[in-house]
C-alpha angles and dihedrals in degrees: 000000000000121000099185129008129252128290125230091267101051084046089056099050088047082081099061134071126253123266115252110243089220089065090063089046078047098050100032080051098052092046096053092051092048091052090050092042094053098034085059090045082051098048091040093048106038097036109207096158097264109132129244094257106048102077083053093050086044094068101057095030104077088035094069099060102029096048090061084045090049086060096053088042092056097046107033101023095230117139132195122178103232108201092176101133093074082061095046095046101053100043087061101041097050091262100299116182098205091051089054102052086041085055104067 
């Protein structure tokens, strides 16, 4: 049931297809490997001490506790600031300062 008809704009995008759900999966997937790729370039060519592995940890690691956060967000509203990637890098580089700060 429709309370109130269309605006100009809805009108307008009437006219065009919907876009494919694989082409998100597509898109959110090559961004995360370009942002690995180039966080390990940027570790192997400015050596700060931070090891290979850690630019490719950083990427699924805070999805696997924001995106549970993100759900409870969206249905109840409550939000809660989650700072949890200084622990984690430091517990796996020997508490280095520098990685730390490099991680957030």
């Amino acid at each position: 049931m429709q309370v109130e008809e269309d605006n100009v704009h809805a009108r307008l995008m009437h006219t065009y297809p919907e876009v494919p759900d694989s082409w998100y999966a597509v898109a959110c997937l090559l961004f995360i490997v370009v942002d690995v790729i180039m966080g390990v370039v940027t570790v192997e060519v400015w050596p700060k001490g931070m090891p290979v592995w850690a630019p490719a940890l950083s990427v699924p690691l805070p999805t696997l506790y924001l995106l549970p956060c993100e759900f409870i967000f969206a249905v109840s509203t409550f939000f809660r600031r989650l700072y949890k990637g200084s622990p984690a890098s430091g517990y796996g580089t020997s508490y280095l300062l520098i990685i730390s700060l490099y991680s957030k």
